[in-house]
C-alpha positions in Angstrom: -20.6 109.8 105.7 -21.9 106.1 106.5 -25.2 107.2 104.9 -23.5 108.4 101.9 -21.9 105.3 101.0 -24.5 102.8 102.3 -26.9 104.7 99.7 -24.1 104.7 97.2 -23.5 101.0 97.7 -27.3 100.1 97.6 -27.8 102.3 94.1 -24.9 99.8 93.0 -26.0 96.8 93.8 -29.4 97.8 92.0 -27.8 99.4 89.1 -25.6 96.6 88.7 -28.9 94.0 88.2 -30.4 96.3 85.9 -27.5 96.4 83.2 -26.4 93.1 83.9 -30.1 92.2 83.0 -30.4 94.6 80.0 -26.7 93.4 78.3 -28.6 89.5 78.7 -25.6 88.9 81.6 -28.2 88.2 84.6 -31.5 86.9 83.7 -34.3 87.5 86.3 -35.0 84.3 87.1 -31.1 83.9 89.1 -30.9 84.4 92.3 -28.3 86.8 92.1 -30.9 89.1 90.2 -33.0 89.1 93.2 -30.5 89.3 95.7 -28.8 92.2 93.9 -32.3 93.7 94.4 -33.3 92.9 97.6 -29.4 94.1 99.0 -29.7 97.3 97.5 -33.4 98.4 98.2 -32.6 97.2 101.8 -29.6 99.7 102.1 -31.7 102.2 100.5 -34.6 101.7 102.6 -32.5 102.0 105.8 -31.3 105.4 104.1 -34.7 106.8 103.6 -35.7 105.9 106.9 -33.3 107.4 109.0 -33.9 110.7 106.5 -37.8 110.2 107.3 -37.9 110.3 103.4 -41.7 108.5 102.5 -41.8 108.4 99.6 -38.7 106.5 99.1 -39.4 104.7 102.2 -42.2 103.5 100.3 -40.5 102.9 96.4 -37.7 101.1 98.7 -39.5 99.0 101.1 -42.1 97.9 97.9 -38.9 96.9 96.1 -37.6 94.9 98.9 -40.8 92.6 99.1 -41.1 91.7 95.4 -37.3 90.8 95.7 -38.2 87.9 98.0 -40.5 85.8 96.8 -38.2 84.5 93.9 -35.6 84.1 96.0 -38.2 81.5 98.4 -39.8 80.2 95.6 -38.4 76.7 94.8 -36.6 76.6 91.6 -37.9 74.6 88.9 -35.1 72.9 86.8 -34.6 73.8 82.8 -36.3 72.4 80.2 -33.6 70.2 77.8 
């Protein structure tokens, strides 16, 4: 059952970026975007592991690391 709704919560908290970003509500370049990401591909990941699922392991673990960077990168303020 803990599985269940950790993979529920983690397809939320990417789904949740994703149409926040396509309705023009979360640009990519907010940390929120990225931590949305990084959140749910982390709770994802620890699902597919525990399954031994590798190809999601994978998909999951590669969505994870391209969350970070923007999220360490320093921010560079907008243009006026």
């Amino acid at each position: 059952m803990f599985h269940q709704t950790l993979s529920l919560a983690g397809a939320a908290c990417i789904l949740v970026a994703y149409v926040a970003n396509q309705r023009r509500v979360l640009s990519p370049d907010r940390p929120l975007y990225s931590v949305l990401n990084l959140a749910g591909a982390l709770m994802l990941l620890w699902v597919a592991v525990v399954d031994m699922r590798w190809g999601f392991i994978i998909l999951e673990a590669v969505w994870a690391v391209v969350s970070i960077p923007p999220l360490i990168r320093p921010r560079t303020p907008a243009a006026s």
